[in-house]
C-alpha positions as CSV (number, residue, x, y, z in Angstrom):
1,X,-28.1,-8.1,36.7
2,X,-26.5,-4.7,36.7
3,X,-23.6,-4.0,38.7
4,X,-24.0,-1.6,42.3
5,X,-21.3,0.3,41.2
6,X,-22.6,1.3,37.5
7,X,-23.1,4.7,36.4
8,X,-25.0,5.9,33.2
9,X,-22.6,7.8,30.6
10,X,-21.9,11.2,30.7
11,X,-23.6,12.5,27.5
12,X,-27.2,13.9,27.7
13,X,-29.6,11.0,27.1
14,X,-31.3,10.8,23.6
15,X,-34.7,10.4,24.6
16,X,-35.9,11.2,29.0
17,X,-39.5,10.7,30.0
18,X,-41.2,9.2,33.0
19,X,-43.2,5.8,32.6
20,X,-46.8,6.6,33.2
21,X,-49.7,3.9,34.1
22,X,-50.6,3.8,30.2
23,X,-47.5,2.3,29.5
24,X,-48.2,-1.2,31.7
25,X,-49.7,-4.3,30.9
26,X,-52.5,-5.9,33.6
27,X,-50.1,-6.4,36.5
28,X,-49.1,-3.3,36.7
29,X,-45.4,-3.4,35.1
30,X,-44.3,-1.5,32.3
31,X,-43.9,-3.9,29.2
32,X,-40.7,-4.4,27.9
33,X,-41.8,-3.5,24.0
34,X,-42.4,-0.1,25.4
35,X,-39.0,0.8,26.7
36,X,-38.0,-1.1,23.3
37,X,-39.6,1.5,21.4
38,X,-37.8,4.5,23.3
39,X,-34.9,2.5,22.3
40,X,-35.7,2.7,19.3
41,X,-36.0,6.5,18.7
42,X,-33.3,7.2,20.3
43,X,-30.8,5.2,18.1
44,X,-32.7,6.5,14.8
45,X,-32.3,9.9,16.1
46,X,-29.0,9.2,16.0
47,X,-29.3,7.4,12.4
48,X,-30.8,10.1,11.2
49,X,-28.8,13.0,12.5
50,X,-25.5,11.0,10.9
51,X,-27.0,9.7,7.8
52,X,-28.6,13.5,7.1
53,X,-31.8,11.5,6.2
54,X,-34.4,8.5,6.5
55,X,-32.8,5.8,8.4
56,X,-34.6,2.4,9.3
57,X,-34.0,-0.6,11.8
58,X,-32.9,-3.6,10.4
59,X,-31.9,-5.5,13.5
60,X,-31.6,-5.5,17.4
61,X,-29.3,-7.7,18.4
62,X,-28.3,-8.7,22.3
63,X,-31.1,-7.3,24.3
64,X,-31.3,-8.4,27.8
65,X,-33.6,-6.6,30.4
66,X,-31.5,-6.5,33.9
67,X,-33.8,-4.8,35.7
68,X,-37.8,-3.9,35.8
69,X,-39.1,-0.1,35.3
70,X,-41.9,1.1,37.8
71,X,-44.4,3.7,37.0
72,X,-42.7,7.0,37.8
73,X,-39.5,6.0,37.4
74,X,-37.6,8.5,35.0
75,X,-35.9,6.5,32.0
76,X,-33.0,8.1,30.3
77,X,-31.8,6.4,27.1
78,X,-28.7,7.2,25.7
79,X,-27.5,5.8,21.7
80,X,-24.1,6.0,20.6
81,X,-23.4,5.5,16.8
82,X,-20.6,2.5,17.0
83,X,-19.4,1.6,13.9
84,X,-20.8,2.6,10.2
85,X,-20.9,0.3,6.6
86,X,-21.3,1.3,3.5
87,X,-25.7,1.9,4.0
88,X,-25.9,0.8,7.7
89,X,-25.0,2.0,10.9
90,X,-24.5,0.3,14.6
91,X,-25.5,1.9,17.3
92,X,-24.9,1.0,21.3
93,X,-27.9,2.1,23.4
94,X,-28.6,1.4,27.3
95,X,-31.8,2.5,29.0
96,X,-31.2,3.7,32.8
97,X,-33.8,4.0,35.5
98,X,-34.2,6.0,38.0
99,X,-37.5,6.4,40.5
100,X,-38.3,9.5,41.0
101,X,-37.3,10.3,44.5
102,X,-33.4,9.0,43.9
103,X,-30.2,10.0,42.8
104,X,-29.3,6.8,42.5
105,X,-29.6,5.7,38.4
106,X,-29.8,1.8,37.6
107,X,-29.0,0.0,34.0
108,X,-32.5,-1.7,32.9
109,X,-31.4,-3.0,29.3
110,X,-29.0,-2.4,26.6
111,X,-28.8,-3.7,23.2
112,X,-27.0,-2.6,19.4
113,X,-29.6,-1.2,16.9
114,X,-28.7,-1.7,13.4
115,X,-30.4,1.1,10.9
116,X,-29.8,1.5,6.8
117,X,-30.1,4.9,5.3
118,X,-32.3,5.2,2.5
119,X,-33.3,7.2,0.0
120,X,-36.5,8.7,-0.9
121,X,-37.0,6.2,-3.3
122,X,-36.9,3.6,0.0
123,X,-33.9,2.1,-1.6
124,X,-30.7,2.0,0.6
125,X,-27.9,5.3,0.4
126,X,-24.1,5.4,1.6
127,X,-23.6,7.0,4.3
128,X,-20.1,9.0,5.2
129,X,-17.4,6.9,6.5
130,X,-16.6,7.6,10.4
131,X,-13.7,9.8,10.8
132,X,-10.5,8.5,11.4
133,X,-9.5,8.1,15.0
């Protein structure tokens, strides 16, 4: 489980919305694949914007849900691009909760997205090198 202490980064979130009743199973609770999918966007938003193209998920690797989102609760997402190959990129992302009535933000899940640019022809592209630190 997250940590009391933990605060969600700095940067503006990739993707913000509020979970809404549509996005629960039966019982009531928001599934999992659904904050998966915000996820998602948010790290090929970021594939996208540093590949200057099509980018698509090949992997998720390390995802661990630490807390449960309620209906309401805002969600912000935020995707950080963590290392880049030759075609593929590695990107961190954590998805944060907080109900709607609170200041107080919570971790829910993080996991490392793994996209490949490609090319119009579907076929995988380079993409630039990151800069040097």
């Amino acid at each position: 489980m997250a940590k009391i202490d933990e605060q969600p980064p700095v940067e503006s979130p990739a993707v913000r919305v509020i979970a809404m009743p549509a996005d629960t199973n039966p019982h009531g609770d928001i599934f999992g694949g659904w904050l998966m999918s915000l996820m998602d966007s948010a790290a090929g938003s970021v594939a996208a914007r540093y590949s200057h193209g099509r980018a698509v998920t090949i992997a998720v690797e390390g995802m661990t849900f630490h807390r449960p989102v309620i209906v309401g609760d805002e969600v912000s997402v935020f995707a950080m691009l963590k290392s880049v190959g030759r075609t593929s990129m590695k990107i961190d992302v954590e998805a944060w909760r907080r109900a709607r009535h609170d200041d107080r933000s919570y971790r829910v899940t993080q996991a490392t997205f793994t996209f490949v640019a490609i090319g119009e022809d579907r076929q995988p592209r380079s993409v630039p090198p990151l800069p040097a630190q």
